[in-house]
N, CA, C and O atoms as a GROMACS GRO file, in nm:
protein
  376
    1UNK      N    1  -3.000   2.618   4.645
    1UNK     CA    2  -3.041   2.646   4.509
    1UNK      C    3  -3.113   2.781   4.505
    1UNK      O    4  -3.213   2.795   4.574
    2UNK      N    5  -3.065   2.884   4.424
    2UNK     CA    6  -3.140   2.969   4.411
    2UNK      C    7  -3.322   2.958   4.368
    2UNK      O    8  -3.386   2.853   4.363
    3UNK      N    9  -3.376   3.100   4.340
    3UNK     CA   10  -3.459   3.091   4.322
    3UNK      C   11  -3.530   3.227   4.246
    3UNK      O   12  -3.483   3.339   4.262
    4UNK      N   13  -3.645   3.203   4.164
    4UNK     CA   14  -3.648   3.351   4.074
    4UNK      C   15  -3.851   3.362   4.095
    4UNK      O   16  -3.922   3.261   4.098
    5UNK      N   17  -3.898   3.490   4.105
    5UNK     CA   18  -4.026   3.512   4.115
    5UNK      C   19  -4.023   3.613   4.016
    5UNK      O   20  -3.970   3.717   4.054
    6UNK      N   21  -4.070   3.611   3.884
    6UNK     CA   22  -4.137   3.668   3.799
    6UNK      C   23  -4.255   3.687   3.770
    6UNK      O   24  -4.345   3.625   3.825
    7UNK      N   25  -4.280   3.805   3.647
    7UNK     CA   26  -4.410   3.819   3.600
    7UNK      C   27  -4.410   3.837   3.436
    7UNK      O   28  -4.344   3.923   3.379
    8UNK      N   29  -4.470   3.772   3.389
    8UNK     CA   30  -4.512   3.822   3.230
    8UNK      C   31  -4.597   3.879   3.184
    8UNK      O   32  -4.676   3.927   3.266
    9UNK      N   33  -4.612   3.893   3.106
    9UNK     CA   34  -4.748   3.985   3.031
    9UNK      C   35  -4.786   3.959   2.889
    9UNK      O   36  -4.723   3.871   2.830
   10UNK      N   37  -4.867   4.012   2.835
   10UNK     CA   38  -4.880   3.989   2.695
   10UNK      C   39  -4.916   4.118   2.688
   10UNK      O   40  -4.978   4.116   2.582
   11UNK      N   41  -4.923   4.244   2.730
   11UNK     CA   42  -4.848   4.389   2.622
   11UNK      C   43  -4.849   4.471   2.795
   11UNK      O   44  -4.867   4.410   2.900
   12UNK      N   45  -4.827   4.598   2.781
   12UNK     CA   46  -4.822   4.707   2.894
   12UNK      C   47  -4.993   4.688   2.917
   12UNK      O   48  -5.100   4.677   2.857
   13UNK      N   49  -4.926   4.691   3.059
   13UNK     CA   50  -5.076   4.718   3.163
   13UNK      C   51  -5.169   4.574   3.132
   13UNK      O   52  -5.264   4.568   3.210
   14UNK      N   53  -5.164   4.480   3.054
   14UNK     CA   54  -5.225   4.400   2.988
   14UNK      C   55  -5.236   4.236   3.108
   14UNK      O   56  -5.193   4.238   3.223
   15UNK      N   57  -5.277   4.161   3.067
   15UNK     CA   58  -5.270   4.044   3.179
   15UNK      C   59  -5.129   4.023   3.244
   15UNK      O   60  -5.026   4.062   3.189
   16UNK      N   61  -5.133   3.950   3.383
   16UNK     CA   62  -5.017   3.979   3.434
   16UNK      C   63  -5.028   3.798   3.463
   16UNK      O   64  -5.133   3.746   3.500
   17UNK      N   65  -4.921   3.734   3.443
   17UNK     CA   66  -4.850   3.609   3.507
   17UNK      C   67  -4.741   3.616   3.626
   17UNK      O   68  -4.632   3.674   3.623
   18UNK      N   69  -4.790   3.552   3.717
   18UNK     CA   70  -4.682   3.553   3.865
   18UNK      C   71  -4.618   3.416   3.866
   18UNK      O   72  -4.684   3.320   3.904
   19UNK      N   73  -4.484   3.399   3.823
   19UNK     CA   74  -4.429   3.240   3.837
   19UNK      C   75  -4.316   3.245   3.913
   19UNK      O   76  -4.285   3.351   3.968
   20UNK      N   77  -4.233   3.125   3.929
   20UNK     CA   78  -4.153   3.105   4.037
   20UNK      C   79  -4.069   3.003   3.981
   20UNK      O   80  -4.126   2.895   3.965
   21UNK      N   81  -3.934   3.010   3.943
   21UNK     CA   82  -3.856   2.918   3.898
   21UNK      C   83  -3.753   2.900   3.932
   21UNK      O   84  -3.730   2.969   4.031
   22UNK      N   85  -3.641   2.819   3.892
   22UNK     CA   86  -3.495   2.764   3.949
   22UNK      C   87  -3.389   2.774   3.845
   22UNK      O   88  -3.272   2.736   3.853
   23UNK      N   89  -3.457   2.838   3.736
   23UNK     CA   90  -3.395   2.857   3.606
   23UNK      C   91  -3.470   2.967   3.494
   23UNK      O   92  -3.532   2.938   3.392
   24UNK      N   93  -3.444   3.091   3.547
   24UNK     CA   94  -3.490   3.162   3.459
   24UNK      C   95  -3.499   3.174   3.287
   24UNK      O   96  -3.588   3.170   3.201
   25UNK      N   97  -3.394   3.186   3.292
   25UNK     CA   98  -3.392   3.185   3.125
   25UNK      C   99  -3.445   3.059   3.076
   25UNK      O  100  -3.495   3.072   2.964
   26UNK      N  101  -3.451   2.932   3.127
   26UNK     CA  102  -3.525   2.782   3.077
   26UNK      C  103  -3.694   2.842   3.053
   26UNK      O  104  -3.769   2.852   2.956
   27UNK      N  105  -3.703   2.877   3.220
   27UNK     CA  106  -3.835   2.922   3.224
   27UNK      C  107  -3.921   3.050   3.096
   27UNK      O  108  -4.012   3.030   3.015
   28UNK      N  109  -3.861   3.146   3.118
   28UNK     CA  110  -3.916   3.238   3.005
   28UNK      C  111  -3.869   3.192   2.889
   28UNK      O  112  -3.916   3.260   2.798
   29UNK      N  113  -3.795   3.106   2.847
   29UNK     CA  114  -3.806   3.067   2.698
   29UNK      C  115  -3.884   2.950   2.657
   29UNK      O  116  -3.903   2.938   2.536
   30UNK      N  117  -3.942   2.845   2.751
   30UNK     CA  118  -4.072   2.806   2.752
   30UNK      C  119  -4.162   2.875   2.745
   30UNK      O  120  -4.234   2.828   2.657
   31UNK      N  121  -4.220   2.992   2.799
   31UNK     CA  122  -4.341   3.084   2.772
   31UNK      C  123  -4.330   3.137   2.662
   31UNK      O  124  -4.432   3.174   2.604
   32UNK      N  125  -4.200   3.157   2.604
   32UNK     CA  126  -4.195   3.235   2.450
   32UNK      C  127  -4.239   3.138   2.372
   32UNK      O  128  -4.321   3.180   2.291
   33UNK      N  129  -4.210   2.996   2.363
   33UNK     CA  130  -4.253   2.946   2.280
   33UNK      C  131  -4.395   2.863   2.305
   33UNK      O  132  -4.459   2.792   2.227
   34UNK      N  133  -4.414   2.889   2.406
   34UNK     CA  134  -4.572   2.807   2.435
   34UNK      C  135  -4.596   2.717   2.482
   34UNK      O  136  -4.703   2.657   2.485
   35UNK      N  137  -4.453   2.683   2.547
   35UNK     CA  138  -4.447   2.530   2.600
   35UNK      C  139  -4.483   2.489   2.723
   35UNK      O  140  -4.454   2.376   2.763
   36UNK      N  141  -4.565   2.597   2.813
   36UNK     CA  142  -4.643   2.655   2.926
   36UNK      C  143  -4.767   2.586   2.920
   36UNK      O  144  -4.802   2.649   3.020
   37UNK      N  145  -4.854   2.522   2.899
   37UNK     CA  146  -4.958   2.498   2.905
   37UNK      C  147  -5.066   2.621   3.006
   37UNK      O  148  -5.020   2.712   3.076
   38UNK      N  149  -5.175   2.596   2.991
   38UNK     CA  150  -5.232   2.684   3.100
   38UNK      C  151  -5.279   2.838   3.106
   38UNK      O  152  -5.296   2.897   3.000
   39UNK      N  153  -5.298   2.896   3.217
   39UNK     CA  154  -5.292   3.025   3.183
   39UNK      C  155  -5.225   3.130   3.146
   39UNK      O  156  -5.287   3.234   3.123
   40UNK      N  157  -5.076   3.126   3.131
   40UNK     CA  158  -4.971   3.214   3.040
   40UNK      C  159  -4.973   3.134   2.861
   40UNK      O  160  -4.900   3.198   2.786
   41UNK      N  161  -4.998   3.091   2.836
   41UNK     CA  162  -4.988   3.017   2.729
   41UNK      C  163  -5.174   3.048   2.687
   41UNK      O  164  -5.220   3.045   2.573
   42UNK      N  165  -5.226   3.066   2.771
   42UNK     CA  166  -5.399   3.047   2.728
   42UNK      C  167  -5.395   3.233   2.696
   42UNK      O  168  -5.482   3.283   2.625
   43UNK      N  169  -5.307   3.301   2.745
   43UNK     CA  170  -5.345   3.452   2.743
   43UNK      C  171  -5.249   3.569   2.729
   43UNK      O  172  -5.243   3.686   2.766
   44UNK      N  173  -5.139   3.440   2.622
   44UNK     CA  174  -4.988   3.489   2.547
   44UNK      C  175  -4.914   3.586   2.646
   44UNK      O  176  -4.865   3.693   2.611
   45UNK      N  177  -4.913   3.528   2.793
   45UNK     CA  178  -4.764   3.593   2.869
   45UNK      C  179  -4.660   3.575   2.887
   45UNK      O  180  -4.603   3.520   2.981
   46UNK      N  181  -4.609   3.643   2.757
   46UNK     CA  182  -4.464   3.570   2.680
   46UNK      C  183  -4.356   3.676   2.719
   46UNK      O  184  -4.251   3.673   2.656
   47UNK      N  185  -4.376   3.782   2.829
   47UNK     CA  186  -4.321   3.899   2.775
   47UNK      C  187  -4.203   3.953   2.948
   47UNK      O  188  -4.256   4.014   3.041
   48UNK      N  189  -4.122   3.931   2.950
   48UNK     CA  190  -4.079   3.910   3.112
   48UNK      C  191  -4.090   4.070   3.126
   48UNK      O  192  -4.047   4.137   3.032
   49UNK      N  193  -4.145   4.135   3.238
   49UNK     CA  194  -4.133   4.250   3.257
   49UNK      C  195  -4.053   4.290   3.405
   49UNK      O  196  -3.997   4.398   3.426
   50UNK      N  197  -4.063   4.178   3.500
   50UNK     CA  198  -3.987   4.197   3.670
   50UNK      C  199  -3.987   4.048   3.710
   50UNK      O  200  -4.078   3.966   3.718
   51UNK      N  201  -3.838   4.040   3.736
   51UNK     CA  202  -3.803   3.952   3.788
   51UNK      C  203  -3.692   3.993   3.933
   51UNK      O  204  -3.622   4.093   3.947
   52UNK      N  205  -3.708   3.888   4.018
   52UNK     CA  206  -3.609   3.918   4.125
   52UNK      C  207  -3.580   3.752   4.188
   52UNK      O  208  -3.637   3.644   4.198
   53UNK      N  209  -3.435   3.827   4.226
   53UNK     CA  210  -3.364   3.636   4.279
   53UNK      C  211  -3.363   3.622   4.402
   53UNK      O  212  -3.339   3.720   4.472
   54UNK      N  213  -3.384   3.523   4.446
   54UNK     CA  214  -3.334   3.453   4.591
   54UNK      C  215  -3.247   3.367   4.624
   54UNK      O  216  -3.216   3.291   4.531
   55UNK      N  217  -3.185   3.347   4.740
   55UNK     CA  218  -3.096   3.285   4.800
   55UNK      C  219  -3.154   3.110   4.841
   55UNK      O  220  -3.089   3.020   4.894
   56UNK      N  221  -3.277   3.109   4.799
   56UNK     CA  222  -3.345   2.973   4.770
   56UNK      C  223  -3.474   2.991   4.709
   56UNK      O  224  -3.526   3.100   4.684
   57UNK      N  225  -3.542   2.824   4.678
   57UNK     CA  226  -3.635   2.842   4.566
   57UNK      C  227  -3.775   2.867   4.704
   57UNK      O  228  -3.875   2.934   4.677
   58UNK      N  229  -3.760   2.811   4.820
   58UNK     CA  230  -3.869   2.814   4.960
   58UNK      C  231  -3.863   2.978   4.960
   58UNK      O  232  -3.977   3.001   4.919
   59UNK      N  233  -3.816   3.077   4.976
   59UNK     CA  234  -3.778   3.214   4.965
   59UNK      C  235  -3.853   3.255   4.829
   59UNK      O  236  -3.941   3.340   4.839
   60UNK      N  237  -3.832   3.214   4.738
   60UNK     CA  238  -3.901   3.238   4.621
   60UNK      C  239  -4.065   3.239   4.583
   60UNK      O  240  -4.150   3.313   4.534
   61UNK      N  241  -4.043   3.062   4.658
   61UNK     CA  242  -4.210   3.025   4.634
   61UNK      C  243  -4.292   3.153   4.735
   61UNK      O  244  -4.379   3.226   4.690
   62UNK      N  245  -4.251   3.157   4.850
   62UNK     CA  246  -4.306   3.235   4.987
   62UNK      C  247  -4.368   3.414   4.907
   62UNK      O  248  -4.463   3.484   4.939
   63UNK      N  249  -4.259   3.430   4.797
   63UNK     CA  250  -4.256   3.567   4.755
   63UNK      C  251  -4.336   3.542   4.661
   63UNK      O  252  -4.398   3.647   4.643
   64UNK      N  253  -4.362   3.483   4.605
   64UNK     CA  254  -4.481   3.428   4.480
   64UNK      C  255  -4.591   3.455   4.534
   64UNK      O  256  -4.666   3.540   4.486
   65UNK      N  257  -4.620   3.385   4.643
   65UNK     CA  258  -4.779   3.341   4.702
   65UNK      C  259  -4.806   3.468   4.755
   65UNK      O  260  -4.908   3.525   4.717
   66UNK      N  261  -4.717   3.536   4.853
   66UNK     CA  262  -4.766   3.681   4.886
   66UNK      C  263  -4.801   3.783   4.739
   66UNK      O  264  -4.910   3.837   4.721
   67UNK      N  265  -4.663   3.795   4.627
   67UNK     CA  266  -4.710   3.877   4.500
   67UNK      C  267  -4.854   3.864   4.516
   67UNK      O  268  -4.934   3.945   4.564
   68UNK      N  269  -4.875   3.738   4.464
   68UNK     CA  270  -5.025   3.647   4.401
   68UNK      C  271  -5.136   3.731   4.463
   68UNK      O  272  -5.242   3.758   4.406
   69UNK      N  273  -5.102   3.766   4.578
   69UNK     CA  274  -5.220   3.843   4.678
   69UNK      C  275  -5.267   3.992   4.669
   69UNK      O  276  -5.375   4.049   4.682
   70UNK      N  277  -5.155   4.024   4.647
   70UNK     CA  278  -5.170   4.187   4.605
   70UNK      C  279  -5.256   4.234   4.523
   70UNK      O  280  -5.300   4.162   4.433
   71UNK      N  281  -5.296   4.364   4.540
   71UNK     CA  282  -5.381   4.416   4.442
   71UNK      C  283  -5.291   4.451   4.279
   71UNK      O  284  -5.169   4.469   4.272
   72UNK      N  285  -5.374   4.454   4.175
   72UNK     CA  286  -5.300   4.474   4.034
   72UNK      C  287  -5.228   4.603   4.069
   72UNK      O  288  -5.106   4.595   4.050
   73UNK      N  289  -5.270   4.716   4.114
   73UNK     CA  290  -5.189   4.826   4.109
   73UNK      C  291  -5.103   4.799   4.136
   73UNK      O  292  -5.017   4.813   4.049
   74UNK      N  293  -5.055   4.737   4.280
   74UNK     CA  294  -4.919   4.726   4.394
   74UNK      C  295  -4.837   4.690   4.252
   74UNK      O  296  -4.753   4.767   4.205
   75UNK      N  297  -4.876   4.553   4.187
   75UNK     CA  298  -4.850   4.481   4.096
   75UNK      C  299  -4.773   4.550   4.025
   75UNK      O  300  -4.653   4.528   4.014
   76UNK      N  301  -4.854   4.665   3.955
   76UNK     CA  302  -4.843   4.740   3.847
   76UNK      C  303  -4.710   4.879   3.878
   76UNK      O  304  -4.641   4.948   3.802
   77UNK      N  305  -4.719   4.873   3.988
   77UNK     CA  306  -4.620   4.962   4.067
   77UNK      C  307  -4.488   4.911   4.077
   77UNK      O  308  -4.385   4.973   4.050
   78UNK      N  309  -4.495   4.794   4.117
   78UNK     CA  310  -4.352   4.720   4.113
   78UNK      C  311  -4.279   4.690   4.034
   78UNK      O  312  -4.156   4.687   4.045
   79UNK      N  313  -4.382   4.649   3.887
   79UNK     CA  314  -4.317   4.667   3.736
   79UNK      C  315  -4.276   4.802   3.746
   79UNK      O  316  -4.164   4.817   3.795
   80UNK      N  317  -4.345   4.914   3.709
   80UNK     CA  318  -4.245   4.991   3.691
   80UNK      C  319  -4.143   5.031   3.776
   80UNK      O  320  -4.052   5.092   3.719
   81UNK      N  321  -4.132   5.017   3.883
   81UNK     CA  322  -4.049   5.088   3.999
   81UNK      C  323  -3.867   5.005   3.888
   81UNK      O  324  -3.757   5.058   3.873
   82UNK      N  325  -3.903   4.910   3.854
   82UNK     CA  326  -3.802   4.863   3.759
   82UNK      C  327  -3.758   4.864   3.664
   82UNK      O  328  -3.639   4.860   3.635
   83UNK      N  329  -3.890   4.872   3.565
   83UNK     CA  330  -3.917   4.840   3.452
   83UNK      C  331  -4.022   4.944   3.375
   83UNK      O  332  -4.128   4.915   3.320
   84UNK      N  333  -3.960   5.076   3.390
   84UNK     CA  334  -4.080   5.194   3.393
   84UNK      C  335  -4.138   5.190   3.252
   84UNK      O  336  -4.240   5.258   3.245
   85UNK      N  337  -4.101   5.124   3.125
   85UNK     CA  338  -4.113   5.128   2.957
   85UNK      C  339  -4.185   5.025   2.952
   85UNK      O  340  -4.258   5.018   2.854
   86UNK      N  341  -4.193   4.886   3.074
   86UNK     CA  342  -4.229   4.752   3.029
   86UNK      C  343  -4.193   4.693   2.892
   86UNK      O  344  -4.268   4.655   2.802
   87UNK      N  345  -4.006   4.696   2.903
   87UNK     CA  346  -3.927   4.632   2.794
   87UNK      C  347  -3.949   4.482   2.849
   87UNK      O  348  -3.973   4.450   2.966
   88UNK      N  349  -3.930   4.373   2.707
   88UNK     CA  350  -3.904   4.242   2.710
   88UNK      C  351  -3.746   4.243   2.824
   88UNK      O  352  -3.652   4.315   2.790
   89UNK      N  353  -3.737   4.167   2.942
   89UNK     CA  354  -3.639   4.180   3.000
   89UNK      C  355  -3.543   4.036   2.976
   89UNK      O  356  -3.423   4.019   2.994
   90UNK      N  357  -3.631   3.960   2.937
   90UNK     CA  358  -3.514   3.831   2.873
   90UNK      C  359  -3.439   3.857   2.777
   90UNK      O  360  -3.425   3.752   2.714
   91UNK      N  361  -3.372   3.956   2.720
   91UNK     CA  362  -3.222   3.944   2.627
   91UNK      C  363  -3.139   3.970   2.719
   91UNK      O  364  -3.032   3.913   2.738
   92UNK      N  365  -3.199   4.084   2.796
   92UNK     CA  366  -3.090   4.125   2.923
   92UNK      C  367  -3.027   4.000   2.990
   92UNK      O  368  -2.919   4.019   3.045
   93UNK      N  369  -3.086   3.858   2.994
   93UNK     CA  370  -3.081   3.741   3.048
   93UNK      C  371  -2.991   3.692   3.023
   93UNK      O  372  -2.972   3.586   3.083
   94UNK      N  373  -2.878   3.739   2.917
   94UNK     CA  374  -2.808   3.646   2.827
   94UNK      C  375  -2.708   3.710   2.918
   94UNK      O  376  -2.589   3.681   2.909
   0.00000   0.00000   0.00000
């Protein structure tokens, strides 16, 4: 089963969410609508800015927990290295 490690936000440079799912598009269209409980939902990170896939969801989680560790810059670096405008990247999803 694949596997996906994202981040959201609620605007540029603004709070950052690190998640880990098996279904992307399920996943960020729960955070759009709020159906997140918690801290993306407590601090509106509705907004997909970098996502990347794996060849499993253990591969995924592993890449989560390291993200999680990093400093915000690294963070902030990796969004753009992709995502240099910090566009909503879920339509691209379709």
């Amino acid at each position: 089963m694949a596997g996906y490690v994202y981040i959201t936000t609620n605007q540029k440079h603004g709070t950052l969410y690190i998640g880990v799912t098996s279904d992307l598009e399920r996943r960020i269209h729960e955070h759009r609508e709020g159906r997140t409980p918690g801290f993306s939902s407590t601090y509106g990170c509705s907004r997909l800015v970098w996502y990347e896939e794996h060849d499993s969801i253990g591969t995924a989680i592993q890449r989560e927990k390291s993200l999680k560790r990093w400093y915000r810059q690294w963070k902030i670096a990796l969004i753009e290295a992709m995502n240099p405008d910090w566009r909503d990247l879920y339509l691209d999803l379709w």
